[in-house]
MDTraj code that builds the backbone (N, CA, C; nanometers):
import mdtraj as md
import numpy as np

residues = "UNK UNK UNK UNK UNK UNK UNK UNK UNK UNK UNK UNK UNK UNK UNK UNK UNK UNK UNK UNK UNK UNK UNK UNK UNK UNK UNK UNK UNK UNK UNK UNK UNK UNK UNK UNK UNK UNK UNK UNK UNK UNK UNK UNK UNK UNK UNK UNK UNK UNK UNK UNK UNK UNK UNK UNK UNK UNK UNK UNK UNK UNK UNK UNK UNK UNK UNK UNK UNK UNK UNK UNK UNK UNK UNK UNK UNK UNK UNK UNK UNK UNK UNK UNK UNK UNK UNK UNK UNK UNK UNK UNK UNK UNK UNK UNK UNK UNK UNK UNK UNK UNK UNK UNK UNK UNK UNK UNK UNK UNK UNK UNK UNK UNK UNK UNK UNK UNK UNK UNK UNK UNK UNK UNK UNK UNK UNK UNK UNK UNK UNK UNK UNK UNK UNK UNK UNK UNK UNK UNK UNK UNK UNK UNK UNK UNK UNK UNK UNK UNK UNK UNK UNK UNK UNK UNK UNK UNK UNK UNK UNK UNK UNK UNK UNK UNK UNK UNK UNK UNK UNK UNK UNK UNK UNK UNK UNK UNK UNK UNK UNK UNK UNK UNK UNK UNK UNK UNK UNK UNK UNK UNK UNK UNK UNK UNK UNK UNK UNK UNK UNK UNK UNK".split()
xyz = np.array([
    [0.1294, -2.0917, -0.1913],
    [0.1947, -2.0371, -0.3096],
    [0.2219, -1.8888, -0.2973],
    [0.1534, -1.8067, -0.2188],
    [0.1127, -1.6837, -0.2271],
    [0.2958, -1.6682, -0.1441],
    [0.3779, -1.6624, -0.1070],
    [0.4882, -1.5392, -0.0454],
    [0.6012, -1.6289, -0.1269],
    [0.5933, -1.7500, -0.1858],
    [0.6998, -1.8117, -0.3092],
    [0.6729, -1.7290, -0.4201],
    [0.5439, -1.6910, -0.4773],
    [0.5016, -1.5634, -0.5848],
    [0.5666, -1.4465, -0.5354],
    [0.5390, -1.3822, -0.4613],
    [0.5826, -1.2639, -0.4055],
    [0.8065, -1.2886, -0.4247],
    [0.8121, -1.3969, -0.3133],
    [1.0130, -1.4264, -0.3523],
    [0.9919, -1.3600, -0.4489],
    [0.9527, -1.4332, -0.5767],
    [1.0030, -1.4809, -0.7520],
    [1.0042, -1.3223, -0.7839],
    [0.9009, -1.2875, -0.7682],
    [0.8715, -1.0966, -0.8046],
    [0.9850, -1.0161, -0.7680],
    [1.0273, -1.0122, -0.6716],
    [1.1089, -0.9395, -0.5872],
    [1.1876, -0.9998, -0.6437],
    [1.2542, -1.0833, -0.6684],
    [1.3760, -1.1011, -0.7769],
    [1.3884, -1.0998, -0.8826],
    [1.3272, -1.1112, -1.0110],
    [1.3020, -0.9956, -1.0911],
    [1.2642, -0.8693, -1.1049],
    [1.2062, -0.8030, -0.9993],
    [1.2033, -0.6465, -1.0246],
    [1.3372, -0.5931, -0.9581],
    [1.3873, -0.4856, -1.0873],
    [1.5021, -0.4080, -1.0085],
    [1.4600, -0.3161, -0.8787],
    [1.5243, -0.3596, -0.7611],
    [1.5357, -0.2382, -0.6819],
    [1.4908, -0.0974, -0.7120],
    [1.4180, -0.0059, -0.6288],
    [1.4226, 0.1423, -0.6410],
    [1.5371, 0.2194, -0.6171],
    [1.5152, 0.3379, -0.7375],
    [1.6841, 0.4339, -0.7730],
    [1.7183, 0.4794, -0.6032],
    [1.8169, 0.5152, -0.6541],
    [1.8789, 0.5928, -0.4789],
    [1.8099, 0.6955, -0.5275],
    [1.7958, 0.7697, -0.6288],
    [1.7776, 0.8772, -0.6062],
    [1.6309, 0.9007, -0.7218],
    [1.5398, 0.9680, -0.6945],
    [1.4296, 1.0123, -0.8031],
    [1.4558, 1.1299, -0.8736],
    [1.3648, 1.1919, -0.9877],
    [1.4172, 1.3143, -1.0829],
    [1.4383, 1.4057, -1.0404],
    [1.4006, 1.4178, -0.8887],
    [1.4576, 1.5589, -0.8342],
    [1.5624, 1.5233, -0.7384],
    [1.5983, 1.4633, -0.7270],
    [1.7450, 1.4181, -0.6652],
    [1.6588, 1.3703, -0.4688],
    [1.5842, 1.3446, -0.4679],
    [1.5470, 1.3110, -0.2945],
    [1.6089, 1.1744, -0.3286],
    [1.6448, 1.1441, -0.2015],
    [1.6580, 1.0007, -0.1389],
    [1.5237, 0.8624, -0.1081],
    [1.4181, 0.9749, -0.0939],
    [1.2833, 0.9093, -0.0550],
    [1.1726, 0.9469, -0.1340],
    [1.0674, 0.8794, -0.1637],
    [0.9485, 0.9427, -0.2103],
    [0.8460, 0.8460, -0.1923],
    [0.7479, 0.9016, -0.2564],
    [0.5884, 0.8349, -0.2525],
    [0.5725, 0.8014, -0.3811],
    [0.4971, 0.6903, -0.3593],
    [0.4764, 0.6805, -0.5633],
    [0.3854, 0.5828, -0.5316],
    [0.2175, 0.6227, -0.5819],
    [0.0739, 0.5699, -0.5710],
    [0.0862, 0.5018, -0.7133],
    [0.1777, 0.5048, -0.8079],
    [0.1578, 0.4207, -0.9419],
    [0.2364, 0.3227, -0.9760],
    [0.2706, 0.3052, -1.1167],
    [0.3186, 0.1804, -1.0959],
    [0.4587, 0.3124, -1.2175],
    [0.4254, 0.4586, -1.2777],
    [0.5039, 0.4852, -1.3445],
    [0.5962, 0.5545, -1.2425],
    [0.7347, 0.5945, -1.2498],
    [0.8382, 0.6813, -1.1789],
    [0.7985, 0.8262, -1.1546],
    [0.7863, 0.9091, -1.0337],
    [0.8222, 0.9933, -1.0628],
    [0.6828, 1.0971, -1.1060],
    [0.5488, 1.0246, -1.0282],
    [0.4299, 1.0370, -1.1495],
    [0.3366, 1.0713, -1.0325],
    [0.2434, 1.1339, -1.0385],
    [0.0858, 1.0930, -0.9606],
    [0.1042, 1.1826, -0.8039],
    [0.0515, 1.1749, -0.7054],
    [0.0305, 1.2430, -0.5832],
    [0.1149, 1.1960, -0.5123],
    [0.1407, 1.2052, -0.4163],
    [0.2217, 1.1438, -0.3015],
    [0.1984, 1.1661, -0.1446],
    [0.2288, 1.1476, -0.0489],
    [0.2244, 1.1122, 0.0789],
    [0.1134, 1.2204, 0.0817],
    [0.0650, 1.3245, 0.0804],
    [-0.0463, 1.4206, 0.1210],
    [-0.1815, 1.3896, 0.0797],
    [-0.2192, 1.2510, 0.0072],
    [-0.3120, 1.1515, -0.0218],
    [-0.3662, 1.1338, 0.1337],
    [-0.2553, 1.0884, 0.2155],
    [-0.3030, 1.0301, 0.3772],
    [-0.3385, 1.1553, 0.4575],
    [-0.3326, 1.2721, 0.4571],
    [-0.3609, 1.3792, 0.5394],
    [-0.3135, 1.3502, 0.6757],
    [-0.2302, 1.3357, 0.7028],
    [-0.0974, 1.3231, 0.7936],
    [-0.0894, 1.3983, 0.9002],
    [-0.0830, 1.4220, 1.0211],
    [-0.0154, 1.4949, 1.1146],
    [0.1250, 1.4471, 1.1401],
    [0.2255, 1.5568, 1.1730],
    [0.3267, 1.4995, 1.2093],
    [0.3743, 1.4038, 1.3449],
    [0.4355, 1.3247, 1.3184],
    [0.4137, 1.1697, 1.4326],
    [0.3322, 1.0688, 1.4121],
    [0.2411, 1.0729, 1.2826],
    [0.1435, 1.0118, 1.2835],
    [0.2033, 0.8118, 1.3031],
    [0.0974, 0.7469, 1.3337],
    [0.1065, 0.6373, 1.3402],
    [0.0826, 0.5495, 1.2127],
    [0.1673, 0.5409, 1.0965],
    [0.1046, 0.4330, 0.9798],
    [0.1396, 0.3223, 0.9311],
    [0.0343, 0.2752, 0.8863],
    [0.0829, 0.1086, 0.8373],
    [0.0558, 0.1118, 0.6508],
    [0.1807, 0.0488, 0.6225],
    [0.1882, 0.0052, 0.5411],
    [0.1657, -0.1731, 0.4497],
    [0.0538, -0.1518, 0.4356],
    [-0.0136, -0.3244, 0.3793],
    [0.0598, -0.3766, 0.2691],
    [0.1144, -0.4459, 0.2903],
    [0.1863, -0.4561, 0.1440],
    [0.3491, -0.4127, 0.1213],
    [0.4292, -0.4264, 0.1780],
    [0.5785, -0.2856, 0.1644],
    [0.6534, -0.3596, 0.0990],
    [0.6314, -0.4471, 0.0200],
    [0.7333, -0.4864, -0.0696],
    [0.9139, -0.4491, -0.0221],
    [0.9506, -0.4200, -0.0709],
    [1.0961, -0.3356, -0.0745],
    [1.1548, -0.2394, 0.0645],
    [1.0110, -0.1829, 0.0359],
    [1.0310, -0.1046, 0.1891],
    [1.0078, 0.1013, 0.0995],
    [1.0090, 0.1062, -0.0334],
    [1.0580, 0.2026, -0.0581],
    [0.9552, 0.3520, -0.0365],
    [0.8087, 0.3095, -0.0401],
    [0.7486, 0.3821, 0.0370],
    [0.7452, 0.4599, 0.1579],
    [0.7460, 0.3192, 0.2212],
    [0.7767, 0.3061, 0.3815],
    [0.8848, 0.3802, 0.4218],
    [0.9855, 0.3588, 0.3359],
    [1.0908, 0.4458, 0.4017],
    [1.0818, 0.6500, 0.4298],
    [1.0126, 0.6490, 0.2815],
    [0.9404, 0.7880, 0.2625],
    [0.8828, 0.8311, 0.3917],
    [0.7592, 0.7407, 0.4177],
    [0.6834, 0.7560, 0.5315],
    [0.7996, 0.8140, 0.6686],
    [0.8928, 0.6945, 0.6916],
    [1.0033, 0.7396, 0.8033],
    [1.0629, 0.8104, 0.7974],
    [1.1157, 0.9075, 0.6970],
    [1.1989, 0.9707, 0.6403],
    [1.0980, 1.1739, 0.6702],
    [0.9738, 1.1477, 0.6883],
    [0.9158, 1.2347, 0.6714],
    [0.8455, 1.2802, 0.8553],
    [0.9105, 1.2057, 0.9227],
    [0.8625, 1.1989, 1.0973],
    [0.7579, 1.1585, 1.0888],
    [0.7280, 1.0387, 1.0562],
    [0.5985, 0.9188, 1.0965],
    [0.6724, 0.8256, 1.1437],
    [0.5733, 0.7166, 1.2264],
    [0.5822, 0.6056, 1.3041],
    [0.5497, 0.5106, 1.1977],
    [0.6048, 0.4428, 1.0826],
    [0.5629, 0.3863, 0.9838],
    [0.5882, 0.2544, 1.0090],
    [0.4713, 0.1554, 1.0070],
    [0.5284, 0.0055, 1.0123],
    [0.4525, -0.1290, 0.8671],
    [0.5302, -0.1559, 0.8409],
    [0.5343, -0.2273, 0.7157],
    [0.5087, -0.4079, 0.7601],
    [0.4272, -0.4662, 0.6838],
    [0.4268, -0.5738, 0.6722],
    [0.4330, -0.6608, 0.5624],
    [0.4475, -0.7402, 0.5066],
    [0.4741, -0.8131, 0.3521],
    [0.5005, -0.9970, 0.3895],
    [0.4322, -1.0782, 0.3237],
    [0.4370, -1.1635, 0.3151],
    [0.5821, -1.2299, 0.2359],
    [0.6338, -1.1554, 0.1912],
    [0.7692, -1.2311, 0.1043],
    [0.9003, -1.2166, 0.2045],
    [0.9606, -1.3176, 0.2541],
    [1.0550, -1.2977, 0.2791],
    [1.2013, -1.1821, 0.2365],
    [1.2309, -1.2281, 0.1080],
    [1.3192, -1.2057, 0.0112],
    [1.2682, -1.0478, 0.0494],
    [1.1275, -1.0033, 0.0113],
    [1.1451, -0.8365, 0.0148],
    [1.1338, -0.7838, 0.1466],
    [1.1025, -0.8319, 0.2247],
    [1.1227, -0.8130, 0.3977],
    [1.3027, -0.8173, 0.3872],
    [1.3730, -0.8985, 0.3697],
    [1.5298, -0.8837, 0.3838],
    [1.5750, -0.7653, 0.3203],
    [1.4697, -0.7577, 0.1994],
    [1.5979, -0.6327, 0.1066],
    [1.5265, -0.5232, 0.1694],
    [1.4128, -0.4848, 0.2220],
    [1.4016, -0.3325, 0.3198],
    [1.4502, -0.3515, 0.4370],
    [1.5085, -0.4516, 0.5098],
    [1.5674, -0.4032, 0.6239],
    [1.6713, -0.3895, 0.5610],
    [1.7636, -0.4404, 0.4824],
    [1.8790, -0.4236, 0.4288],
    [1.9233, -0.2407, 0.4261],
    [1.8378, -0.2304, 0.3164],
    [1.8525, -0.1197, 0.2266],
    [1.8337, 0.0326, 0.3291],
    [1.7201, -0.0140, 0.4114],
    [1.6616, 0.0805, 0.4944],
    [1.6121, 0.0220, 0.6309],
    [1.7347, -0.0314, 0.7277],
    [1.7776, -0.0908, 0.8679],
    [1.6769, -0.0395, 0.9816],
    [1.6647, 0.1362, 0.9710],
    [1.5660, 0.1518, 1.0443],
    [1.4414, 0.1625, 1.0484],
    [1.3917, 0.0961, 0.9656],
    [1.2569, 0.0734, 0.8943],
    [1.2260, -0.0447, 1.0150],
    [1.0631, -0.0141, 1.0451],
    [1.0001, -0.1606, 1.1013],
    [0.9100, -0.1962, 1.0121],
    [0.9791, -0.3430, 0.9979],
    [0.9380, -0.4357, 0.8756],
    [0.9184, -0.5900, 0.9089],
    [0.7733, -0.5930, 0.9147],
    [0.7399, -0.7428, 0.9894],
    [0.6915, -0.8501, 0.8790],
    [0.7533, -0.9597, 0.8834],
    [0.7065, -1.0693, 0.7661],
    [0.5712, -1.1388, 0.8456],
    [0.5067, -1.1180, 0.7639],
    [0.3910, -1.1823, 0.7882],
    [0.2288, -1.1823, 0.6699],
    [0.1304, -1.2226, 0.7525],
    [0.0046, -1.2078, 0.6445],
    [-0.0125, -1.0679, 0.6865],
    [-0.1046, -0.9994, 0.5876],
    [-0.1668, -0.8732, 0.6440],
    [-0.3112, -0.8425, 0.7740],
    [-0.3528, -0.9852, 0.7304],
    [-0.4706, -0.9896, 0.7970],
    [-0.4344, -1.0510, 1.0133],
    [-0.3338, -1.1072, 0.9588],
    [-0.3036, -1.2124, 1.0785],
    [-0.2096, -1.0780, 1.1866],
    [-0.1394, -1.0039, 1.1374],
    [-0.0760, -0.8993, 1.1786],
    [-0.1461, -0.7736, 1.2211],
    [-0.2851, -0.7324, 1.1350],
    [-0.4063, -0.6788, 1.1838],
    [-0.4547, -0.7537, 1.3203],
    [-0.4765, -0.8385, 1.3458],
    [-0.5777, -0.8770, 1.4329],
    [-0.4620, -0.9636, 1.5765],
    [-0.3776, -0.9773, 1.5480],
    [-0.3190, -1.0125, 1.6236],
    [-0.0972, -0.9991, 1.6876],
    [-0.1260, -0.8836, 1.5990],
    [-0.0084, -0.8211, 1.6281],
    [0.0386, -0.6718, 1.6655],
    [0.1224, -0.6431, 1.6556],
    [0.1802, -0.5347, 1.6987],
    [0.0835, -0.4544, 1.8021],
    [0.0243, -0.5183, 1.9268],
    [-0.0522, -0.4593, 1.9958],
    [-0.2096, -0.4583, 1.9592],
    [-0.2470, -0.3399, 2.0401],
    [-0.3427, -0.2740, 2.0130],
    [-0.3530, -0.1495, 2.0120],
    [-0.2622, -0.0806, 1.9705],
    [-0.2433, 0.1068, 1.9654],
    [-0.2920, 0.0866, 1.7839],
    [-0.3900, 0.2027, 1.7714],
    [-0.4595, 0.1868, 1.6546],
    [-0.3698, 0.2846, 1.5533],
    [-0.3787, 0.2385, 1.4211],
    [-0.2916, 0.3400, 1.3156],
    [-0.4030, 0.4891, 1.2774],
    [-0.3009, 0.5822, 1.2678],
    [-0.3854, 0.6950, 1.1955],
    [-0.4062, 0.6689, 1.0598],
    [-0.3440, 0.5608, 1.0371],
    [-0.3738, 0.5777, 0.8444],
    [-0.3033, 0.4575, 0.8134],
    [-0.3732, 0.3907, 0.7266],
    [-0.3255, 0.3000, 0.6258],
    [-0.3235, 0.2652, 0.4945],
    [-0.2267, 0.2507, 0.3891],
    [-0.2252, 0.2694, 0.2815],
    [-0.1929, 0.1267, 0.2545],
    [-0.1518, 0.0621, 0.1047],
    [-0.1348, -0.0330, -0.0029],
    [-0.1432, 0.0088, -0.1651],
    [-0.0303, 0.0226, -0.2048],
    [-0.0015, 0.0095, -0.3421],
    [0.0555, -0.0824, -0.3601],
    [-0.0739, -0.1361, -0.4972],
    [-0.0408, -0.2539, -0.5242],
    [-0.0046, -0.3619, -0.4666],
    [-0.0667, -0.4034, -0.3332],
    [-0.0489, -0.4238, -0.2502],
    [-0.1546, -0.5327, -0.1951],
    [-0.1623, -0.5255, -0.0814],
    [-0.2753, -0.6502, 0.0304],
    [-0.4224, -0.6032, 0.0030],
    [-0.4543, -0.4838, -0.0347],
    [-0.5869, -0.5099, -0.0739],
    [-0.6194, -0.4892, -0.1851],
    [-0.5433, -0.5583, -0.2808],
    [-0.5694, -0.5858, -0.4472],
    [-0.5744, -0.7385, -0.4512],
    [-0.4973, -0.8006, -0.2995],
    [-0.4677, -0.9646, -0.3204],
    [-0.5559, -0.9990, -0.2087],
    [-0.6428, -0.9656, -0.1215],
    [-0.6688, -1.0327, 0.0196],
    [-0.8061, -1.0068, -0.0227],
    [-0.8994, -1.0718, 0.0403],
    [-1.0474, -1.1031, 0.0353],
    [-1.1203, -0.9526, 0.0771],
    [-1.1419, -0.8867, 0.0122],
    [-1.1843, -0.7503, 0.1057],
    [-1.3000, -0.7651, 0.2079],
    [-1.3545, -0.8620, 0.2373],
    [-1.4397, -0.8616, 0.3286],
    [-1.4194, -1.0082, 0.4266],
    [-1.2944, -0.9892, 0.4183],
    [-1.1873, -1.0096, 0.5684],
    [-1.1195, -0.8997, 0.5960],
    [-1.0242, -0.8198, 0.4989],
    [-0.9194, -0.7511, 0.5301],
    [-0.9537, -0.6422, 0.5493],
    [-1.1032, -0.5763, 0.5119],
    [-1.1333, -0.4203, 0.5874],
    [-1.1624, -0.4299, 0.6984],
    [-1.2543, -0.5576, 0.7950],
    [-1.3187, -0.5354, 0.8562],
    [-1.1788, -0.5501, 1.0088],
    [-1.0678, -0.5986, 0.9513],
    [-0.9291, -0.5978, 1.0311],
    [-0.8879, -0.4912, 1.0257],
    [-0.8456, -0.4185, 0.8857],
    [-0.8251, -0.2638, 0.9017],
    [-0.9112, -0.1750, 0.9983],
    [-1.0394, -0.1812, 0.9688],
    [-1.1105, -0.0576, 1.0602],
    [-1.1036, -0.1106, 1.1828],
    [-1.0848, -0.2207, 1.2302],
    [-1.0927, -0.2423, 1.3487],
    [-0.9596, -0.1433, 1.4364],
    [-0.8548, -0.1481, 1.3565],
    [-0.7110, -0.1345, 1.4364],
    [-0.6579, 0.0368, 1.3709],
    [-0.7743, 0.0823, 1.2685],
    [-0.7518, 0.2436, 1.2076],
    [-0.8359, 0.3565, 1.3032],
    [-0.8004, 0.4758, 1.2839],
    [-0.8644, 0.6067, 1.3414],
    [-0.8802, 0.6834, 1.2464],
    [-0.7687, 0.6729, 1.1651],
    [-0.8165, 0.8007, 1.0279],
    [-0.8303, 0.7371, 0.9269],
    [-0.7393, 0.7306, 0.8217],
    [-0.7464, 0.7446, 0.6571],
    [-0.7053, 0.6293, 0.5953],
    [-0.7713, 0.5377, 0.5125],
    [-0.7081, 0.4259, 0.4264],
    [-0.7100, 0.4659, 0.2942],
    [-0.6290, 0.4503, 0.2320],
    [-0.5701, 0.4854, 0.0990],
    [-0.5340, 0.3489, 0.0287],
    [-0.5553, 0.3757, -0.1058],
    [-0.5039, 0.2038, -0.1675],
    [-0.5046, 0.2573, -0.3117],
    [-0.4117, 0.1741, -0.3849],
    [-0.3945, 0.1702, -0.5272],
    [-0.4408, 0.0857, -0.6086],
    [-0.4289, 0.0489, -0.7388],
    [-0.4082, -0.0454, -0.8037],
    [-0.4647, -0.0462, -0.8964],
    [-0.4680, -0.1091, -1.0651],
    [-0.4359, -0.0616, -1.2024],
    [-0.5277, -0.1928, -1.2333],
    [-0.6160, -0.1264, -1.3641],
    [-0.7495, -0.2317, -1.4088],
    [-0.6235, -0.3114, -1.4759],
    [-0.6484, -0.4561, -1.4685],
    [-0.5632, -0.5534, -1.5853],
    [-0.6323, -0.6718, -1.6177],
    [-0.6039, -0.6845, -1.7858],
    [-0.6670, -0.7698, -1.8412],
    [-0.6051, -0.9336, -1.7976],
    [-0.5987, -1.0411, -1.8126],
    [-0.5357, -1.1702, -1.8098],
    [-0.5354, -1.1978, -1.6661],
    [-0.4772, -1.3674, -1.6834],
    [-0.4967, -1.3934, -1.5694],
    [-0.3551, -1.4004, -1.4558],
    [-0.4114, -1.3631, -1.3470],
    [-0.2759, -1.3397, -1.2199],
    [-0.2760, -1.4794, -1.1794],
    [-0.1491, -1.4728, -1.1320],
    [-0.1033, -1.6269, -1.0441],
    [-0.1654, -1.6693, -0.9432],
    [-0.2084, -1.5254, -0.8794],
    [-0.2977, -1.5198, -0.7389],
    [-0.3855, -1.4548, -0.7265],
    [-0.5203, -1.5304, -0.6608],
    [-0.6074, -1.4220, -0.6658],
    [-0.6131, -1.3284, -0.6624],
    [-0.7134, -1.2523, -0.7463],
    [-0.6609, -1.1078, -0.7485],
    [-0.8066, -0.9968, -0.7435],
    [-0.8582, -0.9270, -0.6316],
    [-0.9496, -0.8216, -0.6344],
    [-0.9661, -0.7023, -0.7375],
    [-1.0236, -0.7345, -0.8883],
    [-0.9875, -0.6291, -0.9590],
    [-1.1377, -0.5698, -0.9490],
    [-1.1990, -0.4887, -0.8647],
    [-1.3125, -0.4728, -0.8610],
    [-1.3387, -0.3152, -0.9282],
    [-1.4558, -0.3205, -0.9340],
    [-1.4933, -0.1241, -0.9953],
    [-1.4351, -0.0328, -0.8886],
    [-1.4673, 0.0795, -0.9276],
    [-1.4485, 0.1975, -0.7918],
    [-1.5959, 0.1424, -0.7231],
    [-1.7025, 0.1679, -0.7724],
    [-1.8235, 0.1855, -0.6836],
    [-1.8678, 0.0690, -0.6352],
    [-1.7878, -0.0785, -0.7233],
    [-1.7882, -0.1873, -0.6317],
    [-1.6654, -0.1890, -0.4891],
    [-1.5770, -0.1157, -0.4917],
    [-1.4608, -0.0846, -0.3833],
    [-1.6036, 0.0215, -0.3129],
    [-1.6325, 0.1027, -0.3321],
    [-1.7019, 0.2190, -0.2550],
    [-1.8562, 0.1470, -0.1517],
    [-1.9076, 0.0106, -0.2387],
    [-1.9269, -0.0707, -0.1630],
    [-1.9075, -0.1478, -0.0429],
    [-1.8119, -0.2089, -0.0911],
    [-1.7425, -0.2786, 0.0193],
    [-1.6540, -0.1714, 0.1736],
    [-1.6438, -0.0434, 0.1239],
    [-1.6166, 0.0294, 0.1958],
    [-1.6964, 0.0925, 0.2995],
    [-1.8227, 0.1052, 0.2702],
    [-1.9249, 0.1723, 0.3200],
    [-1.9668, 0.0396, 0.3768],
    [-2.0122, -0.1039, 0.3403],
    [-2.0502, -0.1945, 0.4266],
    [-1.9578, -0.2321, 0.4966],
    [-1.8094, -0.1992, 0.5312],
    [-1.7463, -0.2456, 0.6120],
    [-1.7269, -0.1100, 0.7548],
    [-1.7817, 0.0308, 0.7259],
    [-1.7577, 0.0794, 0.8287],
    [-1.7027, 0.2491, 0.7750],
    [-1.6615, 0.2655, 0.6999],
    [-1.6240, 0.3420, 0.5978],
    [-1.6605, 0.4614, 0.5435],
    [-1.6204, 0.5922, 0.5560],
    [-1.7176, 0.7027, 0.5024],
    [-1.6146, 0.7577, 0.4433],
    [-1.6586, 0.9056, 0.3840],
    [-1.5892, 1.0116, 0.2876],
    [-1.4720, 0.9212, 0.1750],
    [-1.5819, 0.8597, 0.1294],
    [-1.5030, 0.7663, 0.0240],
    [-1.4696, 0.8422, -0.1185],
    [-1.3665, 0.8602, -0.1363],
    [-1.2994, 0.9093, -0.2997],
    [-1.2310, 0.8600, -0.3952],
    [-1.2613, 0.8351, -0.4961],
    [-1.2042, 0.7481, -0.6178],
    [-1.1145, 0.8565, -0.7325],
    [-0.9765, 0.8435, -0.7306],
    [-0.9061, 0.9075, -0.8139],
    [-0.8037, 0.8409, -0.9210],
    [-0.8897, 0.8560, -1.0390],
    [-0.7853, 0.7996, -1.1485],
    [-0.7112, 0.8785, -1.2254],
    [-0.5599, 0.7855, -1.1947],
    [-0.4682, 0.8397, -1.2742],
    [-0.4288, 0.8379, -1.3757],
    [-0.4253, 0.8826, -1.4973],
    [-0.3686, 0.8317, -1.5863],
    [-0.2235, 0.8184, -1.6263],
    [-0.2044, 0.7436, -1.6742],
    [-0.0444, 0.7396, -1.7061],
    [0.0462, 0.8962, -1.7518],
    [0.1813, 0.8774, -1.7715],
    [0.2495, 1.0205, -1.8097],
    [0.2219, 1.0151, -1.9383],
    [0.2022, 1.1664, -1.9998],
    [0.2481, 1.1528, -2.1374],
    [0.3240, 1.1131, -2.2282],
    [0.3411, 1.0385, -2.3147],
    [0.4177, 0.9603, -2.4281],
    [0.4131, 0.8230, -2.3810],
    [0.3316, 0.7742, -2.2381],
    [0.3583, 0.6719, -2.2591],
    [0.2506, 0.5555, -2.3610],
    [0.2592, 0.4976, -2.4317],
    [0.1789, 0.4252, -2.5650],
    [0.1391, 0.2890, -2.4483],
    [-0.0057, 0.2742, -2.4528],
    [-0.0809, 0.1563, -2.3913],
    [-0.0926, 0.1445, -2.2457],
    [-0.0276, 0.2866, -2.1714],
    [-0.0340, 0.2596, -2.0537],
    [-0.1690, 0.2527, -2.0035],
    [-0.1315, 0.1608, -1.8410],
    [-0.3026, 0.1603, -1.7370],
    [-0.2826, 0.2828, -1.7122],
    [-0.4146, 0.2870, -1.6582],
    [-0.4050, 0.4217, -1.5177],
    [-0.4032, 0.3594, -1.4345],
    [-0.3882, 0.4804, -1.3098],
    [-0.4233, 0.3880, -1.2128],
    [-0.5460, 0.3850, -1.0982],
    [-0.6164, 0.3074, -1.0158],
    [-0.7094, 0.3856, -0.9296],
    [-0.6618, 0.3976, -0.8065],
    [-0.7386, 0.5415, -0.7619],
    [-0.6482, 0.5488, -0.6401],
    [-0.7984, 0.5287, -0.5750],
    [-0.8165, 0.4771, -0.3871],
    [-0.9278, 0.4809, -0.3365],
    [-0.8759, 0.5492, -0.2246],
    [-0.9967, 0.6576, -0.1451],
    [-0.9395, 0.7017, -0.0209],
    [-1.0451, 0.6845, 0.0599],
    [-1.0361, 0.6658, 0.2170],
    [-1.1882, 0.6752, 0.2651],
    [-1.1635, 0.6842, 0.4116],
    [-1.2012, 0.7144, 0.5031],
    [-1.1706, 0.7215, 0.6817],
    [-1.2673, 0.6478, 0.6892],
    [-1.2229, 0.6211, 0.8510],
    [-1.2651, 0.5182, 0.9549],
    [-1.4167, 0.6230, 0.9886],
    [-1.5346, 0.5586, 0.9518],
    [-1.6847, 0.6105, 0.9951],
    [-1.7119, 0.6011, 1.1340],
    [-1.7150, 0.4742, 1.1450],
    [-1.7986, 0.4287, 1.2772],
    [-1.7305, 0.3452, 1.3800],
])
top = md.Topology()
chain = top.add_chain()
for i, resn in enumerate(residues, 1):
    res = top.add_residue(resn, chain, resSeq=i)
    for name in ("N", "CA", "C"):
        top.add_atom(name, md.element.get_by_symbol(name[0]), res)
traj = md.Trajectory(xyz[None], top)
């Protein structure tokens, strides 16, 4: 069921603007509001860096990432949004697949400097499968998003604490762990926040 959920999504959500409030072509966006919250300097980056993107939906991150001289490579289980980021953004590398199966048995073995997910593969994947694949194939920084919600999801769904995430982080390998919540923009009425998690490769 899990990349027929994902299709259906991706065809109801509109596409990202060409352009954001300051007129760029590309950006970062750790939330779920426009235009809002930290961006790419979350990953502490060198230029060239090697990153993966868990989760790339659309591609519209990812493209940021390429757009900024990184080696950015994207994976996503939905077809439909694998087509519309190569579409939209051709020179993007964008592989359909699981996140975990693509960790452990793809794109080599040259390890990423950093890996991120908003809203993404580790809000939906078992975290104690999918870190212990991340640290295996990371050197620096994992970063991840995602927003407390009440009701129930179509697909399983990891809505855990920070210090239950800061857990699972530290037993999977994990140090200089940081929990940053965002809150929504002003005026908006009932919004989530969101949590951000950051943490490098320990051991």
């Amino acid at each position: 069921m899990g990349s027929e959920h994902w299709d259906r999504y991706a065809q109801a959500r509109p596409p990202r603007r060409l352009v954001n409030a300051v007129g760029a072509g590309t950006w970062f966006n750790w939330t779920q509001y426009p235009d809002h919250g930290p961006g790419l300097e979350v990953l502490n980056l060198e230029r060239g860096s090697r990153v993966l993107d868990l989760g790339c939906g659309k591609g519209g991150n990812l493209a940021h990432v390429h757009s900024t001289g990184h080696h950015g490579v994207g994976v996503d289980v939905s077809a439909l949004q694998v087509a519309q980021a190569r579409t939209r953004w051709p020179d993007l590398r964008v592989v359909l697949g699981d996140a975990v199966a693509f960790l452990e048995d793809g794109d080599g073995e040259e390890p990423f400097d950093a890996a991120y997910s908003v809203f993404g593969a580790l809000w939906f994947v078992d975290p104690d499968v999918l870190l212990p694949a991340i640290h295996r194939r990371l050197r620096g920084t994992l970063a991840f998003s995602w927003s407390p919600m009440n009701g129930v999801s179509a697909l399983a769904r990891w809505d855990l604490e920070p210090d239950e995430w800061g857990d699972r982080l530290d037993t999977h390998g994990f140090g200089a762990i940081e929990h940053l919540v965002i809150d929504p923009p002003p005026g908006v009425e009932r919004g989530q926040p969101t949590f951000l998690m950051r943490a490098r490769r320990a051991s």
